[in-house]
N, C-alpha and C positions, 0 to 999 in steps of 0.2 A: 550828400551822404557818402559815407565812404566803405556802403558794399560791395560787396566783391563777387563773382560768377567763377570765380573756383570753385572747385571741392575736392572734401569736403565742404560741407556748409548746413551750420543749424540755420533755423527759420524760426519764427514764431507765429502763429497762425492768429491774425488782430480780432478776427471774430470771437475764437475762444476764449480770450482775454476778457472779451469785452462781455460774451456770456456768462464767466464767472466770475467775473464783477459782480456784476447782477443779480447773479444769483445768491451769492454771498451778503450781499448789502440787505436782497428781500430775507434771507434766513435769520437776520441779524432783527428786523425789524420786527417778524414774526414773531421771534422769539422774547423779543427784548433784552435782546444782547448788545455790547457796544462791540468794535472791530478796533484792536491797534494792531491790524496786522505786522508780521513780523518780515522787516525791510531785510533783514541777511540774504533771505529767499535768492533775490536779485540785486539790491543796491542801484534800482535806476531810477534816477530821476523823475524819469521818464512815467514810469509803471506808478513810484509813491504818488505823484500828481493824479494821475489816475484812479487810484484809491482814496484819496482824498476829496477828490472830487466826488464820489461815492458815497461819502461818509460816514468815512474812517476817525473815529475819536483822536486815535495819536498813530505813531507809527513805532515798534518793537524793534528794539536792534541788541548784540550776543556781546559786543565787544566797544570798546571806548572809539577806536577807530572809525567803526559806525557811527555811531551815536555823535562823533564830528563830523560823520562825511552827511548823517539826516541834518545837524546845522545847517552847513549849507546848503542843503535840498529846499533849505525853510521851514520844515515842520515846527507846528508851534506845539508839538507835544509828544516826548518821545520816553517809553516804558523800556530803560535798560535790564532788561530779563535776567542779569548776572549780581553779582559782585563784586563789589568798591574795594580792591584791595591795595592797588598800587599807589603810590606818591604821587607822579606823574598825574595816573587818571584820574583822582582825589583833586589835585591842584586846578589841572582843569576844568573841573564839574561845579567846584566853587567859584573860578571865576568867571566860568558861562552862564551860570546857574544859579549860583546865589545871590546874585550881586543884587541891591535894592530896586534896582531899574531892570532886573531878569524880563525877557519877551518870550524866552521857552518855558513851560513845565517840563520837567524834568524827574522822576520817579528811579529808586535801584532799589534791591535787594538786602536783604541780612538774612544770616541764617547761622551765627554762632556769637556767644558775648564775644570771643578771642573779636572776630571782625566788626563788632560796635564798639569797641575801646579804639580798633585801631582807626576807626573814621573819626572817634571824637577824639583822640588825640593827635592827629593832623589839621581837624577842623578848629581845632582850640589855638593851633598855632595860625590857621589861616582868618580866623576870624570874618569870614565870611558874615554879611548882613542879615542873612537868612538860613532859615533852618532845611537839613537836609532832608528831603520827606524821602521814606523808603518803605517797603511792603516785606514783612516777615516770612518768607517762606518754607514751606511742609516739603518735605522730600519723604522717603521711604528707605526701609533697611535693602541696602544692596544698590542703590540709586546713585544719581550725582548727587549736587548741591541739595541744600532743603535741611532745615531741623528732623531729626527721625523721631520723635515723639511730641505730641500736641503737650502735654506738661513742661516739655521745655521750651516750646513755643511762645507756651504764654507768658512764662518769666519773660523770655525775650521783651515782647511784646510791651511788657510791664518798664522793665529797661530800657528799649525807646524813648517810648512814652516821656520818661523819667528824664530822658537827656537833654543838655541845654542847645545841642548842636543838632539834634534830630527831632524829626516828629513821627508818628506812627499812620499809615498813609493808605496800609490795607491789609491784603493774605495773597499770596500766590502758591504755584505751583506747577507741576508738567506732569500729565497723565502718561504724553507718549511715549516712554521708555519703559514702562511698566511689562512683567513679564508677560507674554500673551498665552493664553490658555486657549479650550477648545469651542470659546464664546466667542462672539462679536466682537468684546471688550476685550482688554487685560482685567484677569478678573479680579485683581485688587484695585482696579480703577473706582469705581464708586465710592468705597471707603474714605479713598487718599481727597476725591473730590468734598465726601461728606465733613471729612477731618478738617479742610477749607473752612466750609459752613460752619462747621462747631464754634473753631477758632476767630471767625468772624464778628460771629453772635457775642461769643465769652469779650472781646476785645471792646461791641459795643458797649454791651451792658456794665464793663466798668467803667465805660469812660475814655476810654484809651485813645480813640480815634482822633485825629486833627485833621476834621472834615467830613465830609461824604466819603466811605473807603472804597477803596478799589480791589475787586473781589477778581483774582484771571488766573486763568489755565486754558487750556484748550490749544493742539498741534491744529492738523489738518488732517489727521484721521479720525478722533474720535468728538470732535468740537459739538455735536448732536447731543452726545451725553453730559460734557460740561453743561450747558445749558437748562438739559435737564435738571441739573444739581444743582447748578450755581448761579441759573434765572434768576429775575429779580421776584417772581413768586415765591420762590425758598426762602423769604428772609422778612423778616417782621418791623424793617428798619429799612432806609433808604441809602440805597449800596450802587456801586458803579461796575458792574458787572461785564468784565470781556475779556473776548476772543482774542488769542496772539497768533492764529494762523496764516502759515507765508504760504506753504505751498498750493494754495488751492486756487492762487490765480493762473496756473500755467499749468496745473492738472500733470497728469502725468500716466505712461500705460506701464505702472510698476505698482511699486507699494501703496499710491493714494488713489488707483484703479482699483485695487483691494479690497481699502479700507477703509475709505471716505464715504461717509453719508451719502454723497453725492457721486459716487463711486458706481464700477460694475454692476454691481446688485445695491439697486435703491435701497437707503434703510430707511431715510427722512422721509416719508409722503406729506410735511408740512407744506411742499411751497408744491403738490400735487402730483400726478408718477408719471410726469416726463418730464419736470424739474432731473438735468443731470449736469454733473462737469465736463469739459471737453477737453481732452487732452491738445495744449498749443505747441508743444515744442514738435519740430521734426528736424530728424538729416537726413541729408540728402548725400550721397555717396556712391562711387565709381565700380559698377565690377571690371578687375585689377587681371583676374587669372580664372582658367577653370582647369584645376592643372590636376585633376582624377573625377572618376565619375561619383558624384555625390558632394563634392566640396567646390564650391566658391569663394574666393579670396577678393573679400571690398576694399576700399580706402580710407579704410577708417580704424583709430584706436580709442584707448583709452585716456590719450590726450585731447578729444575730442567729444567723447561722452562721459556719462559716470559709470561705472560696473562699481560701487560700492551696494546697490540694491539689485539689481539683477542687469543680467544681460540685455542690451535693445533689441525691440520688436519687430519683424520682417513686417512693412504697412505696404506692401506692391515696387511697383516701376511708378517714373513722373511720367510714362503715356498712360499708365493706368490698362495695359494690355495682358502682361505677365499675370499667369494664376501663382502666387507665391505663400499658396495656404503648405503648410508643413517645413516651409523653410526656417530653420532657426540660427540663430546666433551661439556660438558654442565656446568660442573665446577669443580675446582681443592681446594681438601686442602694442607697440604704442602708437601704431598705425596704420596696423592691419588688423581685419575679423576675420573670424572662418566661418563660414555657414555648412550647415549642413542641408543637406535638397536631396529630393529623389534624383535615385542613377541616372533616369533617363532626362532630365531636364536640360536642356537646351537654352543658355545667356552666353549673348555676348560679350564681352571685355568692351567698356565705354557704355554698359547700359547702367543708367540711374536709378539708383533702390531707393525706396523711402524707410525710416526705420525710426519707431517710436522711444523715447526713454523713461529711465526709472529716476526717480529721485530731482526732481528740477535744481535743489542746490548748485549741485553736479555739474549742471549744465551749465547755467549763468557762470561759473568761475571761471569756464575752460576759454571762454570766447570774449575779445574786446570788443565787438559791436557783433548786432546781433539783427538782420534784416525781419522788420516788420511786414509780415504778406497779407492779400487780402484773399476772399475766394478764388480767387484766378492763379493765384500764387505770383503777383506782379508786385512788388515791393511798396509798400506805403509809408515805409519809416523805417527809423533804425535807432536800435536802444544799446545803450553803453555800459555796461554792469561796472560800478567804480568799486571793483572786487580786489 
């Protein structure tokens, strides 16, 4: 293994890991949800094994780059969450994917005629052996990607169907960007989820579907209420129902401490109320300076963590002696933090802080290996995010 006892240094903590695993696998099974969670999260090897071993239906990737780097992971089954638009990632998907002897499923999006002319008019030139199966997806006014109206949806939907070069494969969508109000939810999330169902329903009953369709939404914040909606209860017909959530294997003391089911304040009491997620990432980092009373200066920046969701957590000293309740994090250059502490606090330069983060994507990209720890915090592995 090629870690290192510098620091800076993130960790990842294998128990948490392996607790929300588990936990995620039993919500899934509870519910009657399938899992492809979404491999952006991290891109390791290491972790998708992991989830698969779990049982993870497929695994979710954002970009064509993924979606080759889950080929060679092995995944026999991967849900690209995006958009078929380029030559290139078109050329390729046909020749990984379509070819008569294919070993992967392989699943994309649409979400305007403009981009199903432009798939069947490349795919007409590639002639590929097989058809390209893809999932229609509902977006919202003010959103990314996604149809903004379930009427145009269903033309879509009809157009597929109708095409010699594709087939009609399901309904997606993404609740988490939705505007958040003063609810639990975003409170046009239900709708967007029920619009799902509508368009599902309306696609079986004409006919439309080639196959069992696959019905998915769901981040890692509100993945409780998809389920609610988009369970296989909801539906009068036999649907493949799942979960695209990444970050909830590496939990986090930011945005999915918030607002995860499994979060701060339990909302799910499905799997009982000490069912919770564990936050695994930590860093570990140097105090640098105490160069006025009330400010600390660590060894850490923004090339180290994410500050796109909030600033990191003050988690104590690695003796675990330090009282470090009111210390906070107040801002980052690309290698140093400032903390703020009470006047009278007494550290010295070379003591080790721990410090939690926000947003796990964040994390995985900044680091090329990533030491696995156990309770003891003595290294067990080490994961390679091929980010």
């Amino acid at each position: 293994m090629a870690t290192s006892d510098d620091l800076p240094r993130m960790v990842l903590h294998d128990a948490a890991i392996e607790n929300n695993i588990a936990l995620m696998a039993a919500f899934c099974e509870s519910s009657g949800m399938l899992l492809a969670p979404h491999a952006k999260t991290h891109l390791s090897k290491e972790l998708c094994d992991r989830q698969r071993a779990a049982g993870a239906w497929g695994l979710t990737a954002a970009t064509t780059s993924q979606v080759r780097t889950l080929v060679a992971f092995g995944a026999p089954r991967i849900l690209h969450a995006n958009l078929l638009v380029d030559a290139a990632a078109i050329d390729f998907v046909a020749s990984t994917f379509l070819a008569a002897d294919r070993a992967v499923e392989y699943l994309c999006y649409v979400d305007s005629a403009a981009g199903l002319q432009l798939l069947e008019r490349r795919l007409e030139t590639l002639a590929p052996a097989r058809t390209l199966r893809v999932l229609v997806e509902l977006g919202f006014t003010g959103g990314r990607t996604g149809v903004r109206s379930e009427s145009d949806a269903r033309q879509l939907g009809h157009a597929v169907a109708a095409s010699n070069r594709l087939e009609l494969a399901g309904v997606a969508g993404y609740e988490g960007l939705m505007p958040q109000g003063d609810g639990v939810f975003p409170d046009a999330a239900p709708e967007l989820l029920a619009g799902i169902r509508r368009l599902a329903t309306y696609f079986h009953e004409q006919g439309l579907f080639a196959g069992t369709p696959v019905v998915t939404a769901g981040g890692s914040s509100y993945f409780d209420l998809v389920a609610a909606e988009l369970g296989p209860q909801n539906f009068g017909f036999e649907v493949l129902p799942v979960l695209r959530s990444g970050c909830y294997l590496t939990h986090d003391h930011g945005v999915y401490e918030r607002t995860s089911p499994f979060g701060a304040e339990l909302r799910s009491g499905i799997l009982g109320p000490d069912a919770g997620f564990q936050a695994a990432f930590e860093l570990q980092a140097s105090v640098l300076s105490t160069p006025e009373p009330g400010r600390v200066i660590v060894g850490f920046g923004r090339r180290e963590v994410p500050t796109d969701d909030r600033l990191p957590a003050v988690l104590g000293d690695l003796s675990g002696v330090l009282d470090t309740s009111g210390w906070t994090v107040t801002g980052v250059n690309d290698h140093h933090a400032y903390l703020r502490v009470p006047t009278d606090t007494r550290v010295a330069p070379g003591t080790v802080l721990r410090f939690g983060i926000g947003h796990p994507c964040g994390a995985f990209d900044r680091w090329r290996s990533i030491p696995l720890v156990d309770e003891h915090d003595a290294v067990i592995g080490e994961l390679t995010p091929a980010l």
